[in-house]
GUBAPA-816422 format. One line per field, with one value per residue: x, y, z of N, C-alpha, C, O in turn; chain. Coordinates in Angstrom, 3 decimals, m for minus. Example, Ala and Ser with C-alpha at 12.3 -4.5 7.8 and 13.67 -1.06 7.14 Angstrom:
BEGIN
nc1: c(13.190;12.850)
nc2: c(m5.690;m2.250)
nc3: c(7.800;7.080)
cac1: c(12.300;13.670)
cac2: c(m4.500;m1.060)
cac3: c(7.800;7.140)
cc1: c(13.200;12.900)
cc2: c(m3.300;0.030)
cc3: c(7.800;7.870)
oc1: c(14.236;13.409)
oc2: c(m3.319;1.138)
oc3: c(8.465;8.039)
mol: c(A;A)
***
This chain:
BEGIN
nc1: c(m27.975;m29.180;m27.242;m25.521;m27.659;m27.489;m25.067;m24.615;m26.599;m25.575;m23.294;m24.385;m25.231;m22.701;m21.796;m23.878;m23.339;m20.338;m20.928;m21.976;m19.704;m18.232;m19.943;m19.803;m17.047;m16.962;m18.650;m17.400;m15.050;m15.594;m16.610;m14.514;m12.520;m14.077;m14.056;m11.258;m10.443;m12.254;m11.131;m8.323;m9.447;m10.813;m8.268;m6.905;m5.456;m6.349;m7.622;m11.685;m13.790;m11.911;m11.068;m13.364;m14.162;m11.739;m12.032;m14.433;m14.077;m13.078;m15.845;m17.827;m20.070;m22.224;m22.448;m20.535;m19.391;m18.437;m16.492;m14.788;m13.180;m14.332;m16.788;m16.508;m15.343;m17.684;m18.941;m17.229;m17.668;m20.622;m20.465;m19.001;m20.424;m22.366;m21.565;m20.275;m22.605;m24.066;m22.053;m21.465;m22.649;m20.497;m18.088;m18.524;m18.546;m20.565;m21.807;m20.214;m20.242;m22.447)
nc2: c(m43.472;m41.352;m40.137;m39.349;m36.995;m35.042;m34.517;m33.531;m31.361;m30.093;m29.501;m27.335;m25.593;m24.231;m23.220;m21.362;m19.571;m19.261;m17.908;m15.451;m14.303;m13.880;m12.231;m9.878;m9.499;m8.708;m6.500;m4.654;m4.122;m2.553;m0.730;0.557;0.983;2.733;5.083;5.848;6.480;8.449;10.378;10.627;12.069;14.432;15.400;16.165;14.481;12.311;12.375;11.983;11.509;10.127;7.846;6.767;5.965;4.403;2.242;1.247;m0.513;m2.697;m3.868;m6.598;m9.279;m8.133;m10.006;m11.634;m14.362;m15.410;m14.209;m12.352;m9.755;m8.626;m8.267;m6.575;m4.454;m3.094;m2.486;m1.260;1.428;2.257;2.878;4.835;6.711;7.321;8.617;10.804;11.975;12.943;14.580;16.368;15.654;13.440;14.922;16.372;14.319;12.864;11.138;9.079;8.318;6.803)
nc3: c(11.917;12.774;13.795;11.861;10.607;12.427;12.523;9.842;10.276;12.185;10.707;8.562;10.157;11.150;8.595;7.805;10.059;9.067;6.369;7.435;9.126;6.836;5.611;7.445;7.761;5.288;4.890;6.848;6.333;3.834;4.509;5.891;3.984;2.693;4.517;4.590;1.744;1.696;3.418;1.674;0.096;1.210;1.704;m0.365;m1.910;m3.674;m6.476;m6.093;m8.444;m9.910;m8.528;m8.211;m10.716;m11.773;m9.756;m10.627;m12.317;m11.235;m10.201;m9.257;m8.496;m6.157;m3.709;m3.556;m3.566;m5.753;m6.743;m4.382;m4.802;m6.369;m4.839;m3.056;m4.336;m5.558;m3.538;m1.721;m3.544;m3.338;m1.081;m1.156;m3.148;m1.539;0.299;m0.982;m1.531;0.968;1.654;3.954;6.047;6.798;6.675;8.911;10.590;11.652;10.725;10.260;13.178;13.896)
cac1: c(m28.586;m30.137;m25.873;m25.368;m28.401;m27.054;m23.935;m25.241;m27.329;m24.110;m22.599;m25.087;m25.213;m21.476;m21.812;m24.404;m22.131;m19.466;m21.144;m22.196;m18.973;m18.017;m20.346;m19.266;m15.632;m16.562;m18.726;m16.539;m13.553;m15.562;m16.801;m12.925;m11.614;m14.506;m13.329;m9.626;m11.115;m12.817;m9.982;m7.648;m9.845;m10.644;m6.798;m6.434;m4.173;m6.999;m9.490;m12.542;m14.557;m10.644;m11.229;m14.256;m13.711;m10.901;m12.531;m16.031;m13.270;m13.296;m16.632;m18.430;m21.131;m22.345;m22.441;m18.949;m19.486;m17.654;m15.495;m14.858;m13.144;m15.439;m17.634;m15.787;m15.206;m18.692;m19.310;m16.256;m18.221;m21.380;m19.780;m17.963;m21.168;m23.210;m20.303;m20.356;m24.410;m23.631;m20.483;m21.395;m22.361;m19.464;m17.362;m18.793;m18.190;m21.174;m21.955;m18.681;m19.889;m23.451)
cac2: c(m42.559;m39.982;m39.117;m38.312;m36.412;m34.704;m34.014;m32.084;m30.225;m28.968;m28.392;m26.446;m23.929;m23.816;m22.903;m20.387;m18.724;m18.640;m16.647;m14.330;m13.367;m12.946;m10.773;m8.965;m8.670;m7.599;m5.000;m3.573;m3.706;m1.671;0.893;1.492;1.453;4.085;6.091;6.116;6.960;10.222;11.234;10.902;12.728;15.568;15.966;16.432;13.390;11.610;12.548;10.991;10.811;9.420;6.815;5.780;5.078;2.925;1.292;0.579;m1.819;m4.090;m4.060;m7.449;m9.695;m7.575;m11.333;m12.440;m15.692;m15.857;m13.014;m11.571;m8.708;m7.886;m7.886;m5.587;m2.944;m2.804;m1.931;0.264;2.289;2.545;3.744;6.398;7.195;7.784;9.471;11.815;12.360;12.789;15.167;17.607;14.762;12.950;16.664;16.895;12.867;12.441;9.301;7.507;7.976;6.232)
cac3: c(10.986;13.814;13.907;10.887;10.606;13.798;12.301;8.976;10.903;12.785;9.613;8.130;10.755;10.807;7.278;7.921;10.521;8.402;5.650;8.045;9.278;5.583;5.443;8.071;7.626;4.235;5.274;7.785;5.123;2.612;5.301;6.706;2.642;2.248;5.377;4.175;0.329;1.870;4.049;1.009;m0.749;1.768;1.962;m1.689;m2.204;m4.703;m7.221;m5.956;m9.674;m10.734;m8.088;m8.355;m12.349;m11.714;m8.698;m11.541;m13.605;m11.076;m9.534;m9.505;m7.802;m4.457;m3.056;m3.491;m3.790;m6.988;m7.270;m3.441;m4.359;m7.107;m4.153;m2.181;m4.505;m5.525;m1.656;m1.696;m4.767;m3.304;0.118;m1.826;m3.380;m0.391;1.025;m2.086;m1.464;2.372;2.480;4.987;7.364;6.793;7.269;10.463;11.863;12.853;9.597;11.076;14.405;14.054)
cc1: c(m28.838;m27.893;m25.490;m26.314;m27.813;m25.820;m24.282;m25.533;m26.141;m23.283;m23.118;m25.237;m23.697;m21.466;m22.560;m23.597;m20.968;m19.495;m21.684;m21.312;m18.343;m18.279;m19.654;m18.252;m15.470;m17.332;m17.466;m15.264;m13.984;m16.046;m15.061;m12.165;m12.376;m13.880;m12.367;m9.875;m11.288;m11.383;m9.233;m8.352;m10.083;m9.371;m6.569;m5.534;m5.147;m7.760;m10.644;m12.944;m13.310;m11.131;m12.220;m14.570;m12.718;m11.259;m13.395;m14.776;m13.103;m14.051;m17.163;m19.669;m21.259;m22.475;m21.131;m18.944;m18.250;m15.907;m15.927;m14.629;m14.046;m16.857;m17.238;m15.443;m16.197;m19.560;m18.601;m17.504;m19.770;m21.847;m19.228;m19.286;m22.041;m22.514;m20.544;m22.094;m24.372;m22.659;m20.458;m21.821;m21.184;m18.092;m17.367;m18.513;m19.549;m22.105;m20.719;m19.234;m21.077;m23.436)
cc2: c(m41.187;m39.179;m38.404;m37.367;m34.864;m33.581;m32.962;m30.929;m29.349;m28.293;m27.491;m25.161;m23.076;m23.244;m21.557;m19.568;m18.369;m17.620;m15.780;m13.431;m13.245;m12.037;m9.354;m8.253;m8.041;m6.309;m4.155;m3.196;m2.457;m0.473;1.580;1.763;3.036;5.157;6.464;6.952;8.626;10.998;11.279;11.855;13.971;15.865;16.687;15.749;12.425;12.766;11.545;10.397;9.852;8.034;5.848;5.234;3.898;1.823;0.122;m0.153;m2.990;m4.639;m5.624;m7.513;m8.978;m8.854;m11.967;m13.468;m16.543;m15.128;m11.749;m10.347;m7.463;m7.159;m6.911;m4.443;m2.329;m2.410;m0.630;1.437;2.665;3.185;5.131;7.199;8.170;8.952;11.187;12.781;12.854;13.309;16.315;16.340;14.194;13.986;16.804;15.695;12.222;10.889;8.553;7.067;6.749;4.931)
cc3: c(11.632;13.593;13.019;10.064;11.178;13.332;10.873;9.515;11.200;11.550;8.501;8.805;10.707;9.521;7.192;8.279;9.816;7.133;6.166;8.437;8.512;5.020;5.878;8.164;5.845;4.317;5.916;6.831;3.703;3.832;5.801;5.325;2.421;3.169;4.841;2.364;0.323;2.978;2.971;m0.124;m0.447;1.872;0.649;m2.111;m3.431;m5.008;m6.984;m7.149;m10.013;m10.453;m8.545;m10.144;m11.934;m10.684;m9.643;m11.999;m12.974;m9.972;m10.106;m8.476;m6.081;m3.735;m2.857;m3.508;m5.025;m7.115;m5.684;m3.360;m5.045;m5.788;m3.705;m2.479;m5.078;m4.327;m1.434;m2.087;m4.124;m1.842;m0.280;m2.393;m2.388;0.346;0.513;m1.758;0.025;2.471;2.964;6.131;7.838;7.426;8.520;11.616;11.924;12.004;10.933;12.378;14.665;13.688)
oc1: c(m28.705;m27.531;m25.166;m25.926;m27.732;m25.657;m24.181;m25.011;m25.804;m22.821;m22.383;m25.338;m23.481;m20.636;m22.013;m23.022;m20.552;m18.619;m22.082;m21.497;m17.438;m17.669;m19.225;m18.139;m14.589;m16.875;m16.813;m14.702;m13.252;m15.618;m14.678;m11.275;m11.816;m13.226;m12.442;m9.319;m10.882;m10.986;m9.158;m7.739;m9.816;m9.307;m6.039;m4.659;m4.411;m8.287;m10.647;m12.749;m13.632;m11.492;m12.131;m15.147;m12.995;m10.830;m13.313;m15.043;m12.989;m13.643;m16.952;m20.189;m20.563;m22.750;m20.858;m17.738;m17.616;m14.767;m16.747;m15.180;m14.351;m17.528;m17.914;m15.221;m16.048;m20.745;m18.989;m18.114;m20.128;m22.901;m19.128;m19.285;m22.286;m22.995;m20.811;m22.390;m25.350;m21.940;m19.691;m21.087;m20.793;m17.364;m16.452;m18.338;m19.618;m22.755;m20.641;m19.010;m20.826;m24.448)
oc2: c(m40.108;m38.032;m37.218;m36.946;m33.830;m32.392;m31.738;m29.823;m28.281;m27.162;m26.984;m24.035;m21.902;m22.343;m20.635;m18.818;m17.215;m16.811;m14.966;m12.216;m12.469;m11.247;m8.361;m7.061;m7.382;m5.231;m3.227;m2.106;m1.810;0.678;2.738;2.613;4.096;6.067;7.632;8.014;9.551;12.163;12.501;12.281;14.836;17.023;17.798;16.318;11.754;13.671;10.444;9.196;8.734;7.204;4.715;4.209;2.704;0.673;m1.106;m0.728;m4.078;m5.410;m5.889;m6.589;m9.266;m8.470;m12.770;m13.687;m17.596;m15.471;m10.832;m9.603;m6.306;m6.128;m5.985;m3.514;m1.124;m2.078;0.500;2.127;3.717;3.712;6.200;8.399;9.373;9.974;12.227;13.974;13.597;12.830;17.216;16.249;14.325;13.757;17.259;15.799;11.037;9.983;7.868;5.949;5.841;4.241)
oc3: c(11.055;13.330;13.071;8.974;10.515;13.608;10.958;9.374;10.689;11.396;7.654;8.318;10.409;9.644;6.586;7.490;9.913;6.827;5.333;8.368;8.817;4.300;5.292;8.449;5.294;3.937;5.438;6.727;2.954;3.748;5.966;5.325;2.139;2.659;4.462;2.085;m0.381;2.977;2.844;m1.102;m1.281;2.285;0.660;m2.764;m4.154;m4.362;m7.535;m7.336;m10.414;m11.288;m9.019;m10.508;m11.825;m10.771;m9.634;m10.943;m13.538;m9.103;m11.290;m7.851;m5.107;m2.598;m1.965;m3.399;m5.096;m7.429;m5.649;m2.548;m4.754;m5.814;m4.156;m1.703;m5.284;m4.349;m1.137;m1.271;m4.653;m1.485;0.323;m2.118;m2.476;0.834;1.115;m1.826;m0.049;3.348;2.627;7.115;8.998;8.391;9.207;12.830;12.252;12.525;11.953;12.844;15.459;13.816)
mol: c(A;A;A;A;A;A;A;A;A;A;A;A;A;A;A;A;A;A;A;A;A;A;A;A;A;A;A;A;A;A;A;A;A;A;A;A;A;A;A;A;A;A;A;A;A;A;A;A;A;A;A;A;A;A;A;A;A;A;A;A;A;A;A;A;A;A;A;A;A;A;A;A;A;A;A;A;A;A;A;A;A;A;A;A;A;A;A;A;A;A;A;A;A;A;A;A;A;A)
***
């Protein structure tokens, strides 16, 4: 009994850990889409407002649980936002660099 006690346990943290580094690789995936977003946008190769309309169509749950990429472009969108609120820091590096 104490083993398979033993053994949950282990797979509960495993489980933990693994939605952590879901987290993580979905953060880091919506901070490097936003980077690439604002460079195509400081170039003049996008319309940001364009973007971020067609991005909102397929925002979902900020959890992903259900719908990952829903998650992901509801991260995108609120990266692009900040970005937008923030574009003389961003201009200058010194967001990316921190």
């Amino acid at each position: 009994m104490r083993r398979i006690e033993a053994v949950e346990s282990r797979l509960g943290r495993a489980e933990e850990s693994v939605d952590g580094l879901e987290e993580q690789v979905r953060d880091a995936t919506a901070q490097l889409t936003g980077l690439l977003a604002h460079f195509l946008q400081e170039a003049g190769l996008v319309d940001g407002s364009a973007l971020r309309r067609y991005l909102a169509r397929f925002a979902g749950d900020d959890k992903g649980r259900e719908d990952p990429v829903g998650a992901l472009v509801t991260r995108v969108l609120s990266i692009l936002d900040f970005q937008r609120r923030h574009a003389e820091d961003y201009a200058s590096g010194d967001m990316i660099r921190q």
